[in-house]
N, C-alpha and C positions, 0 to 999 in steps of 0.2 A: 633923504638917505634911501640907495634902493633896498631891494629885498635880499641883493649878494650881500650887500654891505650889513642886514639888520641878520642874516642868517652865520658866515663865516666873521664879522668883525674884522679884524685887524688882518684875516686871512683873506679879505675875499677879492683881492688884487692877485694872488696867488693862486686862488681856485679858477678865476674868470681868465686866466694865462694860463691854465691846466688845460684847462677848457678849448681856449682858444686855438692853443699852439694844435691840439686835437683833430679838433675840427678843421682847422688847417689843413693838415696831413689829411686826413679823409679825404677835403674837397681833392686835394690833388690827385690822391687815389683814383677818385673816381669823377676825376674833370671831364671826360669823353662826355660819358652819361649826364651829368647836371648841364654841361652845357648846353646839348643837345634839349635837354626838357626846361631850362633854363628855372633852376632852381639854386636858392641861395642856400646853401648849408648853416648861413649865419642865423636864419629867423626859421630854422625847422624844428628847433628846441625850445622848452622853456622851463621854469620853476614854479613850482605852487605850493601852497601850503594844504595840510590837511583838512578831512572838513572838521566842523566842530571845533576851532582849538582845538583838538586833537595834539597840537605839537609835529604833527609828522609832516617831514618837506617831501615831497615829490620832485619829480622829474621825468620830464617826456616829452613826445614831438609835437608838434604844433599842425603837423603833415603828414601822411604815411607817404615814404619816395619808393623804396623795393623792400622786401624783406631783410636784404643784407645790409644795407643801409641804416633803417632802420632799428635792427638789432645792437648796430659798431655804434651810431649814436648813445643810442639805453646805454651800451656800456662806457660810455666817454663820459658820459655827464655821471652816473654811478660809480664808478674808479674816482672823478676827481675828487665827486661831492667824500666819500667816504677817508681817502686820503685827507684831504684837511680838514676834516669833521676830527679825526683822532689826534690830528695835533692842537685844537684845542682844549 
């Protein structure tokens, strides 16, 4: 079981399509630019858990691409995580 699936449960087909569709949209946005630097939008992000058992999930890039990039990421994975965090 991955970590969408031991985090969101029953959602996390939902959250990782939240996600996706997202990051879709981005790359298209800014298809000139990644092409050009040849960067995958797919493996710029990723999930962590806090430290300590903590409980706390994270979310962040794996890469810094530009500030703007960057930023629309934080908030793509932030929106989806907290959207289906409240419906469970």
């Amino acid at each position: 079981m991955g970590l969408t699936e031991q985090l969101f449960g029953n959602g996390a087909e939902r959250f990782s399509d939240c996600v996706e569709i997202k990051i879709a949209e981005l790359n298209e946005k800014h298809k000139d630019f990644l092409s050009k630097e040849k960067i995958d939008l797919s493996t710029a992000y990723m999930i962590s858990f806090g430290q300590s058992g903590s409980g706390r999930v994270g979310f962040g890039r794996t890469q810094d691409i530009s500030p703007e990039i960057d930023s629309e990421i934080d908030k793509i994975l932030h929106e989806c995580a907290e959207k289906h965090l409240q419906k469970l």
